[in-house]
Chimera marker file (.cmm) of the C-alpha trace (Angstrom):
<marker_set name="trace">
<marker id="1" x="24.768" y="5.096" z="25.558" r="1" g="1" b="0" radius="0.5"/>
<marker id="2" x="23.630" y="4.612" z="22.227" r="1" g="1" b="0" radius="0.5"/>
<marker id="3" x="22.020" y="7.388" z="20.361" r="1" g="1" b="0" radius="0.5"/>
<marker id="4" x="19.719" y="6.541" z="16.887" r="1" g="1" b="0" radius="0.5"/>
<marker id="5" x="22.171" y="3.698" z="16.198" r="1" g="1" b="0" radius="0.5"/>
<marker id="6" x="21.285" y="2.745" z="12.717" r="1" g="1" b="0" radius="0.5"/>
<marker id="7" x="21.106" y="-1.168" z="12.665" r="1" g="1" b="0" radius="0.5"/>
<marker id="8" x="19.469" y="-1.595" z="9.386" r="1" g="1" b="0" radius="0.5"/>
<marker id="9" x="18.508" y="0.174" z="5.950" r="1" g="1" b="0" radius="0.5"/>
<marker id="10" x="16.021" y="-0.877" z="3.441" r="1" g="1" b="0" radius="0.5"/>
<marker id="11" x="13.836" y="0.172" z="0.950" r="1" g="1" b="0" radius="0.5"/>
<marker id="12" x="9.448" y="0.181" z="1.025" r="1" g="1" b="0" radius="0.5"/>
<marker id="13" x="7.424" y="1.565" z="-1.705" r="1" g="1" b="0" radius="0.5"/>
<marker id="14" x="9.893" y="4.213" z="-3.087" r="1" g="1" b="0" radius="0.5"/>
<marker id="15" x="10.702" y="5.013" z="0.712" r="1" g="1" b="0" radius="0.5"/>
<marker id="16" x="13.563" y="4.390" z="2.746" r="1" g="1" b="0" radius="0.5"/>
<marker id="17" x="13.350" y="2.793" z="6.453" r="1" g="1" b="0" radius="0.5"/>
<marker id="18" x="16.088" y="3.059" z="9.332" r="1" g="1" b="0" radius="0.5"/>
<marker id="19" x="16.013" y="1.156" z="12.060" r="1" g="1" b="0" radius="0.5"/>
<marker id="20" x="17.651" y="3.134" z="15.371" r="1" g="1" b="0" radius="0.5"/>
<marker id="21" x="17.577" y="2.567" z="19.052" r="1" g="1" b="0" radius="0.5"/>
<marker id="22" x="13.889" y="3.547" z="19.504" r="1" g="1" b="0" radius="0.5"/>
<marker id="23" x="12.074" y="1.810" z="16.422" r="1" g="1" b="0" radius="0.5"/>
<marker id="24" x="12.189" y="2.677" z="13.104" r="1" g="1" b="0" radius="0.5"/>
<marker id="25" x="12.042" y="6.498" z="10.989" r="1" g="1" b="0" radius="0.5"/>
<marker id="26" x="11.195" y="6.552" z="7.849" r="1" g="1" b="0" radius="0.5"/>
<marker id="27" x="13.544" y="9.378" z="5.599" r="1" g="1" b="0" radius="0.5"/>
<marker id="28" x="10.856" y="10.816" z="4.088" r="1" g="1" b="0" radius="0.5"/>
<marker id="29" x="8.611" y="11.292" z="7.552" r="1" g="1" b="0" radius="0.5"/>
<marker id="30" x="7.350" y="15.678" z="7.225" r="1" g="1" b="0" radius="0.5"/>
<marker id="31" x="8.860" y="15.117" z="10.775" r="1" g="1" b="0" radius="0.5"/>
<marker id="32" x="12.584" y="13.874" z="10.578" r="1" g="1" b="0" radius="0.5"/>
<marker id="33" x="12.328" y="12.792" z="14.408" r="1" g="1" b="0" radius="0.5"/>
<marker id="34" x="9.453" y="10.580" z="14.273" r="1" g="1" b="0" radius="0.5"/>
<marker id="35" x="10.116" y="7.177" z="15.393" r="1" g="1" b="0" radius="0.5"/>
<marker id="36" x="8.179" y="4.209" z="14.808" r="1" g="1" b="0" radius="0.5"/>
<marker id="37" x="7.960" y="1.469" z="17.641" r="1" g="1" b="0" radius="0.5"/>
<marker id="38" x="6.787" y="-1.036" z="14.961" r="1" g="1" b="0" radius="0.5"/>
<marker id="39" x="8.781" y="-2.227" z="11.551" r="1" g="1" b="0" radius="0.5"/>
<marker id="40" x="4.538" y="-2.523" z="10.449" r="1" g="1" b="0" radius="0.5"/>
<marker id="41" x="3.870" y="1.112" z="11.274" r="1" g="1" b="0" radius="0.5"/>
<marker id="42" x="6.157" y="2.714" z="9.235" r="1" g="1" b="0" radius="0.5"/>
<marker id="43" x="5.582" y="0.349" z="6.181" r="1" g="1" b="0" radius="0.5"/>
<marker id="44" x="1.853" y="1.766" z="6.784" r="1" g="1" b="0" radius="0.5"/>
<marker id="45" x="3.385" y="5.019" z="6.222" r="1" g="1" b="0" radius="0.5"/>
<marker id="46" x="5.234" y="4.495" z="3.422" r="1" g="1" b="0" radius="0.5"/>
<marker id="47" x="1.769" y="2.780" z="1.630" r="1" g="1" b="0" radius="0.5"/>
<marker id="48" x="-0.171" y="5.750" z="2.669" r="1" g="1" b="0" radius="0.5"/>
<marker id="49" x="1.954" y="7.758" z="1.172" r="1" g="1" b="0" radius="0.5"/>
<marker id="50" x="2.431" y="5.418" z="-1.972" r="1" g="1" b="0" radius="0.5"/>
<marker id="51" x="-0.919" y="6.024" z="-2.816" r="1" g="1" b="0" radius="0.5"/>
<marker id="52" x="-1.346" y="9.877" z="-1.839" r="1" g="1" b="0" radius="0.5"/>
<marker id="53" x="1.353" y="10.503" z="-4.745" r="1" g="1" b="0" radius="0.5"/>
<marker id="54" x="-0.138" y="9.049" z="-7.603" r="1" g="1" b="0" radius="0.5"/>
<marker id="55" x="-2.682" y="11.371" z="-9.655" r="1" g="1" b="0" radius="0.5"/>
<marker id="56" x="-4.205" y="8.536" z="-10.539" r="1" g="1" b="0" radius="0.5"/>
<marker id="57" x="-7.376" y="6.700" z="-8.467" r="1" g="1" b="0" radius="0.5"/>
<marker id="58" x="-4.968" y="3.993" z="-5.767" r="1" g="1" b="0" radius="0.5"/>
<marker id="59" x="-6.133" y="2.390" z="-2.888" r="1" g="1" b="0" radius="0.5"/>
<marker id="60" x="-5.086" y="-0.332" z="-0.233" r="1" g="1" b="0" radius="0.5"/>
<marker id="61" x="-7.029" y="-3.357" z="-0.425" r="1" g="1" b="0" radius="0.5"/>
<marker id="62" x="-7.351" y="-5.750" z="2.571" r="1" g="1" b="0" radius="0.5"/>
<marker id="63" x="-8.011" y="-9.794" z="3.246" r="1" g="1" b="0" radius="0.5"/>
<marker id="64" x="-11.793" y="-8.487" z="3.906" r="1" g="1" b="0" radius="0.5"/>
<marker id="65" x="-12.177" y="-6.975" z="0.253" r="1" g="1" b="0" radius="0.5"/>
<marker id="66" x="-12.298" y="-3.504" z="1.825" r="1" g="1" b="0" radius="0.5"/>
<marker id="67" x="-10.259" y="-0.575" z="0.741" r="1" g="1" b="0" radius="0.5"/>
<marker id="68" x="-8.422" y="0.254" z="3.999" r="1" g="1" b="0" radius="0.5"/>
<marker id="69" x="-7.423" y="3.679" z="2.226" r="1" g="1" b="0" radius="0.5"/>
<marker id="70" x="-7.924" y="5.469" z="-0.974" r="1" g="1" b="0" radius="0.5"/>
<marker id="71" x="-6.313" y="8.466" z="-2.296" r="1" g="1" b="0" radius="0.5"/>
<marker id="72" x="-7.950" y="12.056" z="-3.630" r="1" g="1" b="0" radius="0.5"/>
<marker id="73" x="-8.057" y="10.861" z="-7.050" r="1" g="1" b="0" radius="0.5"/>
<marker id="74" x="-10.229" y="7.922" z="-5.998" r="1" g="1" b="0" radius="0.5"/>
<marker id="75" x="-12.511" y="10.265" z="-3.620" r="1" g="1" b="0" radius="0.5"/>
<marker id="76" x="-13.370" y="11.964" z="-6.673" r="1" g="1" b="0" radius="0.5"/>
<marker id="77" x="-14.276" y="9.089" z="-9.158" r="1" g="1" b="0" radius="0.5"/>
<marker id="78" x="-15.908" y="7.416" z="-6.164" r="1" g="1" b="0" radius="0.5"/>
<marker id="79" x="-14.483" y="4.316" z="-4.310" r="1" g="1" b="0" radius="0.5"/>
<marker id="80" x="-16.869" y="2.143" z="-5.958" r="1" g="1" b="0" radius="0.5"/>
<marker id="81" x="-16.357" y="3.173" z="-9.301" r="1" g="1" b="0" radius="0.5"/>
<marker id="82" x="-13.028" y="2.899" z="-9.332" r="1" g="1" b="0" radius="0.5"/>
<marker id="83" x="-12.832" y="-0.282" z="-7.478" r="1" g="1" b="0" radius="0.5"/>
<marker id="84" x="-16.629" y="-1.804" z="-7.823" r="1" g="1" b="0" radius="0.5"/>
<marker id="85" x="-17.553" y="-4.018" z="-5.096" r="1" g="1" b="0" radius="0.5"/>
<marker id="86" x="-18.273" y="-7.276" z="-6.908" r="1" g="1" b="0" radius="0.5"/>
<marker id="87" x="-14.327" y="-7.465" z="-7.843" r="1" g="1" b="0" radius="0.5"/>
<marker id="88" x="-12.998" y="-6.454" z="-4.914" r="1" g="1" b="0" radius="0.5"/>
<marker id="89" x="-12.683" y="-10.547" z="-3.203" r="1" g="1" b="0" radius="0.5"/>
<marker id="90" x="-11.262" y="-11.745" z="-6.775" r="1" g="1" b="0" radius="0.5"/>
<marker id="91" x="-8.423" y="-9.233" z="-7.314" r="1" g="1" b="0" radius="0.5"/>
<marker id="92" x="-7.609" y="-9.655" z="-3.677" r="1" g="1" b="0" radius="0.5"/>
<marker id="93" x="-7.025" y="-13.571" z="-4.017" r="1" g="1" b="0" radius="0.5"/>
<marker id="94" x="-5.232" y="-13.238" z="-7.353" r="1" g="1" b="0" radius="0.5"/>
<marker id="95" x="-2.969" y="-11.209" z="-4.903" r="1" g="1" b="0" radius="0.5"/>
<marker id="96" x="-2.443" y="-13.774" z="-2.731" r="1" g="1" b="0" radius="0.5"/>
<marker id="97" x="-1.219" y="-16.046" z="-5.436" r="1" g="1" b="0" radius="0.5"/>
<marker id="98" x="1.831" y="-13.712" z="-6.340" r="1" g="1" b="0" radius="0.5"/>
<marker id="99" x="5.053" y="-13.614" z="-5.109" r="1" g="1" b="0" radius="0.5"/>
<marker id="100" x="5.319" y="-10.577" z="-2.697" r="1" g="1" b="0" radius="0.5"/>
<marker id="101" x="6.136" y="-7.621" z="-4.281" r="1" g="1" b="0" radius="0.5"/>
<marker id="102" x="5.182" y="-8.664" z="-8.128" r="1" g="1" b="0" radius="0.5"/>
<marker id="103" x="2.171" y="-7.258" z="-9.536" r="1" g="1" b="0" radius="0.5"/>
<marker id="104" x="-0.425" y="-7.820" z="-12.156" r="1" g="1" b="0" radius="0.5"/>
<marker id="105" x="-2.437" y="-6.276" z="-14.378" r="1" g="1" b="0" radius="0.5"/>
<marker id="106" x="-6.228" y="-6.805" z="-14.696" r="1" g="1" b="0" radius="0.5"/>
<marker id="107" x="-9.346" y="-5.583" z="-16.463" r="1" g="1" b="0" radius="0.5"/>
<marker id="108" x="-12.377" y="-4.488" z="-14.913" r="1" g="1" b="0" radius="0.5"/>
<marker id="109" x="-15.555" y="-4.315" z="-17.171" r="1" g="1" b="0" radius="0.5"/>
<marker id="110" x="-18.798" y="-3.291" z="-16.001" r="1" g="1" b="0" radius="0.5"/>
<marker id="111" x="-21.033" y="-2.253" z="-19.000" r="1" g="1" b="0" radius="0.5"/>
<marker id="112" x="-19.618" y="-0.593" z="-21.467" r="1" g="1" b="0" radius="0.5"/>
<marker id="113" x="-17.217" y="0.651" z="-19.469" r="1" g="1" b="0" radius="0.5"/>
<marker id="114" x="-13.614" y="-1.286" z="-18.516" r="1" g="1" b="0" radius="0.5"/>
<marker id="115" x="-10.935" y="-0.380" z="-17.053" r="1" g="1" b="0" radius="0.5"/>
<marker id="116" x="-7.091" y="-1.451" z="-16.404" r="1" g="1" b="0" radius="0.5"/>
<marker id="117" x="-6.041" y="-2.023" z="-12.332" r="1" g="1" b="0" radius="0.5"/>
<marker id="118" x="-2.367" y="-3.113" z="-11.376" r="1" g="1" b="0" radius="0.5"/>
<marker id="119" x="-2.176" y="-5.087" z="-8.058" r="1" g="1" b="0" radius="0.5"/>
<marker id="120" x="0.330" y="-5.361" z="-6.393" r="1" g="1" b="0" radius="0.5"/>
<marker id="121" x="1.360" y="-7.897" z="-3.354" r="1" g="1" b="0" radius="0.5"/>
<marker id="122" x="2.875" y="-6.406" z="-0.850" r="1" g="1" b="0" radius="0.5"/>
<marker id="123" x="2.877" y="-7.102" z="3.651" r="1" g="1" b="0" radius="0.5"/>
<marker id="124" x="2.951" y="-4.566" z="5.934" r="1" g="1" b="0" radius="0.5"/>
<marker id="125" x="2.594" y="-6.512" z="9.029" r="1" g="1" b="0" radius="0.5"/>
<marker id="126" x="2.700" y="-10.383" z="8.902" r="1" g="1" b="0" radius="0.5"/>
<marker id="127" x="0.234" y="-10.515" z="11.783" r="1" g="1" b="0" radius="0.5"/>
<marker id="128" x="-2.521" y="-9.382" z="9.299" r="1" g="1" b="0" radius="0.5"/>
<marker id="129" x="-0.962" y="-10.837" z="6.191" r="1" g="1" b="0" radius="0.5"/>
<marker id="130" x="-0.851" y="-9.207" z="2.729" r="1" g="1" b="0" radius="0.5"/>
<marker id="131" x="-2.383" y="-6.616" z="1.177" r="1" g="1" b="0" radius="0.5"/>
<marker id="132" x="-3.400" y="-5.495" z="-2.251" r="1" g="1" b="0" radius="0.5"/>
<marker id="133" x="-1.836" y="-2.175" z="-3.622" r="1" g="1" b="0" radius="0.5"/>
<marker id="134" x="-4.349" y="-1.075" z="-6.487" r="1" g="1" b="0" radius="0.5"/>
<marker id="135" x="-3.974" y="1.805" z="-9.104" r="1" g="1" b="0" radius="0.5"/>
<marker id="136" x="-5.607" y="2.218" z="-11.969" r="1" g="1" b="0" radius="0.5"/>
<marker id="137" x="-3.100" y="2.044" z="-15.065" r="1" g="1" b="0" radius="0.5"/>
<link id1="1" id2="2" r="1" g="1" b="0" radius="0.2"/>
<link id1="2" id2="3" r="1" g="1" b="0" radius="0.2"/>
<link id1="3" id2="4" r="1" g="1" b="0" radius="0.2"/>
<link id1="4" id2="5" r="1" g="1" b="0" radius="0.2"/>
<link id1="5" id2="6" r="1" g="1" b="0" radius="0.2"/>
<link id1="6" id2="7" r="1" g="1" b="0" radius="0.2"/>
<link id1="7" id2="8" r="1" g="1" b="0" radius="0.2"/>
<link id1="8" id2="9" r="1" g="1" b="0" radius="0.2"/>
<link id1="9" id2="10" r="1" g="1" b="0" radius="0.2"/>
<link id1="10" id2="11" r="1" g="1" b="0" radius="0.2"/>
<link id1="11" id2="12" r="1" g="1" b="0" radius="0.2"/>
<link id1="12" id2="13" r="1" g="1" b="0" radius="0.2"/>
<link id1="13" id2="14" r="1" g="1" b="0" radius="0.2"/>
<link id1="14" id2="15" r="1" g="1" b="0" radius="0.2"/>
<link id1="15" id2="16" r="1" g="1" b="0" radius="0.2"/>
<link id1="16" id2="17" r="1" g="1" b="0" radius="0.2"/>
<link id1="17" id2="18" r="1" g="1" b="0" radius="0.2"/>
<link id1="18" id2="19" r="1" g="1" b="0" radius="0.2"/>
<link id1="19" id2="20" r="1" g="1" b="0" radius="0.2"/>
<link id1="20" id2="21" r="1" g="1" b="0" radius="0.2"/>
<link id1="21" id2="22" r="1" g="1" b="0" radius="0.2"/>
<link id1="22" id2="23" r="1" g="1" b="0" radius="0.2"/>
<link id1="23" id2="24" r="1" g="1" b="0" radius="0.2"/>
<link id1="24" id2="25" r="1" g="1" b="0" radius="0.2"/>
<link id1="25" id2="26" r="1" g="1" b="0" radius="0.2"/>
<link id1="26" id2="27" r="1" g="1" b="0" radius="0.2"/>
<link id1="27" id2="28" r="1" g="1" b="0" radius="0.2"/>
<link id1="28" id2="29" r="1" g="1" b="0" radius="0.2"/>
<link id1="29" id2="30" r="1" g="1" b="0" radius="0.2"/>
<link id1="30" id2="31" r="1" g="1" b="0" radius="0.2"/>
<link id1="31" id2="32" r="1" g="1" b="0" radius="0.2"/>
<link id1="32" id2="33" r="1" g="1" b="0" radius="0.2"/>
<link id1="33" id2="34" r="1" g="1" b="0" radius="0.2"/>
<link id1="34" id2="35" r="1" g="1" b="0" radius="0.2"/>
<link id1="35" id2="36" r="1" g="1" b="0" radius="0.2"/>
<link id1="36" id2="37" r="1" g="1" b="0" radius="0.2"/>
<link id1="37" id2="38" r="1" g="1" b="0" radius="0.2"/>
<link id1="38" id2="39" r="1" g="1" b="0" radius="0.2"/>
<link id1="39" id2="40" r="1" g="1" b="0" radius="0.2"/>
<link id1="40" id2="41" r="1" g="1" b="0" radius="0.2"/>
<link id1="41" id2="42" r="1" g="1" b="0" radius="0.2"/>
<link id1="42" id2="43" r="1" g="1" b="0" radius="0.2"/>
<link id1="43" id2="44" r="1" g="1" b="0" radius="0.2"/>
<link id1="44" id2="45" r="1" g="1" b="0" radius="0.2"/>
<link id1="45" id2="46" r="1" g="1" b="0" radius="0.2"/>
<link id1="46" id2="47" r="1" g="1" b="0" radius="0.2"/>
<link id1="47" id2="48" r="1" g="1" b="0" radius="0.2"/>
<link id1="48" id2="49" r="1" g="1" b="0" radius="0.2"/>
<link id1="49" id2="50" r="1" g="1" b="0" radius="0.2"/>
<link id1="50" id2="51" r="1" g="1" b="0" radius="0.2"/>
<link id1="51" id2="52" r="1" g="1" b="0" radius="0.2"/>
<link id1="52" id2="53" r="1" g="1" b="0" radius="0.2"/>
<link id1="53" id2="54" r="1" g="1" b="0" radius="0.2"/>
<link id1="54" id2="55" r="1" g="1" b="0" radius="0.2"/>
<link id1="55" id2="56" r="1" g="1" b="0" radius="0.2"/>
<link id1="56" id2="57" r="1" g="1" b="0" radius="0.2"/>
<link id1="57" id2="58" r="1" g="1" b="0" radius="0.2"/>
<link id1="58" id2="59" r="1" g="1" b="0" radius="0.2"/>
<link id1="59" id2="60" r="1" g="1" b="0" radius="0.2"/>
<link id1="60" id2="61" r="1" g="1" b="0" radius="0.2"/>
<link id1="61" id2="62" r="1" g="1" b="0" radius="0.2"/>
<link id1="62" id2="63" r="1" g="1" b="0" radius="0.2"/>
<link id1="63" id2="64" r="1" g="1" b="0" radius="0.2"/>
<link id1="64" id2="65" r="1" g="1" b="0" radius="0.2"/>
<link id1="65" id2="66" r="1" g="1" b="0" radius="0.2"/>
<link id1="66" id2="67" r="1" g="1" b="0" radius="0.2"/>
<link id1="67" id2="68" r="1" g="1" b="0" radius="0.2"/>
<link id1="68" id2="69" r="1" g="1" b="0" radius="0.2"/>
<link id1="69" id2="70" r="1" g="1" b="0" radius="0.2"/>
<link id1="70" id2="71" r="1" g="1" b="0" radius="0.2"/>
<link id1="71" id2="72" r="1" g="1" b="0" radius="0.2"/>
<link id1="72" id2="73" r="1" g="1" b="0" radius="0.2"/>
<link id1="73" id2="74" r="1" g="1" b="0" radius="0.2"/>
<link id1="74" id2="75" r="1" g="1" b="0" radius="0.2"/>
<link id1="75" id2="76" r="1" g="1" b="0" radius="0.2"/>
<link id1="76" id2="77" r="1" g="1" b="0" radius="0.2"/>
<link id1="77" id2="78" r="1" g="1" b="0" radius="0.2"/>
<link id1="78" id2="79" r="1" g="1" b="0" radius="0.2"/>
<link id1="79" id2="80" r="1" g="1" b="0" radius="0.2"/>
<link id1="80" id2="81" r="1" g="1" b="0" radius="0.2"/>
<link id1="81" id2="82" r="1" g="1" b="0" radius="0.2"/>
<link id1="82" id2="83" r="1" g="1" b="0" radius="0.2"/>
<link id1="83" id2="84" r="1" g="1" b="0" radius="0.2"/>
<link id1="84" id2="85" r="1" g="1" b="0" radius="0.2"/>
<link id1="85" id2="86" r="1" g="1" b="0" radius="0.2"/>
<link id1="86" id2="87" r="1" g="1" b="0" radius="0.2"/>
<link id1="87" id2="88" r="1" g="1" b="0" radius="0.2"/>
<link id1="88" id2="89" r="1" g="1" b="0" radius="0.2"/>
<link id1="89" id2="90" r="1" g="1" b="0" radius="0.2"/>
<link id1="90" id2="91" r="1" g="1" b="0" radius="0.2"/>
<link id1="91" id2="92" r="1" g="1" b="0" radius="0.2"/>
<link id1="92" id2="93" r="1" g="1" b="0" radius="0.2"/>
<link id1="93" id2="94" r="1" g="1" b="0" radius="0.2"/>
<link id1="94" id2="95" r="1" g="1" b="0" radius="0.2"/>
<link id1="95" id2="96" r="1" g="1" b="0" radius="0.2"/>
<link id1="96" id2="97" r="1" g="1" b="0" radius="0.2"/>
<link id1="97" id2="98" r="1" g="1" b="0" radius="0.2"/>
<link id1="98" id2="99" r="1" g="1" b="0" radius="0.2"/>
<link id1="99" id2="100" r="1" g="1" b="0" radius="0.2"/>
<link id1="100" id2="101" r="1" g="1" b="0" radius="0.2"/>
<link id1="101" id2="102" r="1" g="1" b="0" radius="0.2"/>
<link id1="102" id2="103" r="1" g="1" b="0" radius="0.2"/>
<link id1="103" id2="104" r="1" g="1" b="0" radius="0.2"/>
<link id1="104" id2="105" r="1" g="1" b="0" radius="0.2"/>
<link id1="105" id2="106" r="1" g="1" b="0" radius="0.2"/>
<link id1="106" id2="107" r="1" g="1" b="0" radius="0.2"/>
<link id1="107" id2="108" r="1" g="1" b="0" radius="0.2"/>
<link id1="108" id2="109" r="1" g="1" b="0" radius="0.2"/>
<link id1="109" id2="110" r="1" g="1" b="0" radius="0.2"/>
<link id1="110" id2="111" r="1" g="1" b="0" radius="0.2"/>
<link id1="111" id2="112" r="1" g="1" b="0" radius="0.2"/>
<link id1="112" id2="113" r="1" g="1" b="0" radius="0.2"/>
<link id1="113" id2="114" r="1" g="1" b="0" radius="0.2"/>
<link id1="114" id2="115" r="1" g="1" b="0" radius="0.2"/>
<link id1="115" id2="116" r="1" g="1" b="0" radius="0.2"/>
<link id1="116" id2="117" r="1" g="1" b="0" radius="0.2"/>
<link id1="117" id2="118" r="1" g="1" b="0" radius="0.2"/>
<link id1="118" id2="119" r="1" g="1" b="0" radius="0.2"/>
<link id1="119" id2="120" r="1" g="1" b="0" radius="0.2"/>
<link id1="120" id2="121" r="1" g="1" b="0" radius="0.2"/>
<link id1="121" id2="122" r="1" g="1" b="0" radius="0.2"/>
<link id1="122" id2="123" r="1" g="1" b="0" radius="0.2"/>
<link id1="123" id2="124" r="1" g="1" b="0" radius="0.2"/>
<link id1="124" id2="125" r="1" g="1" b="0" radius="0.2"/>
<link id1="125" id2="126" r="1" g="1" b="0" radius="0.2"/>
<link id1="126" id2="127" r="1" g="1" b="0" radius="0.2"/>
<link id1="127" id2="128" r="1" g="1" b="0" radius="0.2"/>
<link id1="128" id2="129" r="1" g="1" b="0" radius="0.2"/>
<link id1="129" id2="130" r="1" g="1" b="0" radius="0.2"/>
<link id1="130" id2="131" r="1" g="1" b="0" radius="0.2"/>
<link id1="131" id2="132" r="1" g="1" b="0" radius="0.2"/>
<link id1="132" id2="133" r="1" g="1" b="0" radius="0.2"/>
<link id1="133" id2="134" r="1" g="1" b="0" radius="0.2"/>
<link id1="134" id2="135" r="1" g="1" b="0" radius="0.2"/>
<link id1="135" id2="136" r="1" g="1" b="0" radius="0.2"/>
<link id1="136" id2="137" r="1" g="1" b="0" radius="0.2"/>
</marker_set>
């Protein structure tokens, strides 16, 4: 019997992944034994957290032009400000157009007021296709 055999290592977002007999844990899981049953679930994870670190407004943009998730930062600037609506569609299609994992920089202006996003291209589950990783830079 085979216990946690590790078939395969790799690196998400800063994060490590390790496949084992059950799924797949992610190394820096609160909970060292939680097991994923999906490769998709703990790449979720791993975003999540991706975004929860930064001090700066980041967020998880999806195909719809909705921010699946948002950190604190962005709570408190509002999720419109820091990612208006009207832009939302555009900077997820530029996404689309890079090579996974690659990112670009883009200005926002509204008013007076701009501001610099990177996006990044990333997939978490191929089912859904990508996503957008945003942060303001």
């Amino acid at each position: 019997m085979m216990n946690d055999a590790v078939g395969t290592i790799f690196g998400f977002l800063g994060g490590t992944i390790v496949s084992c007999e059950n799924g797949y844990r992610v190394l820096e899981h609160p909970n060292p034994k939680r097991v994923y049953c999906r490769l998709s679930e703990a790449k979720w994870f791993l975003a999540l957290r991706w975004c929860e670190q930064l001090d700066r407004p980041a967020g998880i943009l999806n195909y719809e032009g909705q921010l699946a998730f948002y950190n604190a930062a962005s709570l408190r600037v509002g999720e419109d400000k820091f990612l208006p609506q009207y832009y939302r569609h555009q900077l997820f299609r530029e996404c689309l157009d890079l090579p996974l994992g690659q990112s670009v920089l883009h200005s926002l202006s509204q008013g007076d007021q701009s501001q610099l996003l990177q996006v990044i291209s990333i997939e978490i589950d191929p089912r859904f296709g990508r996503v957008a990783l945003v942060r303001a830079a």
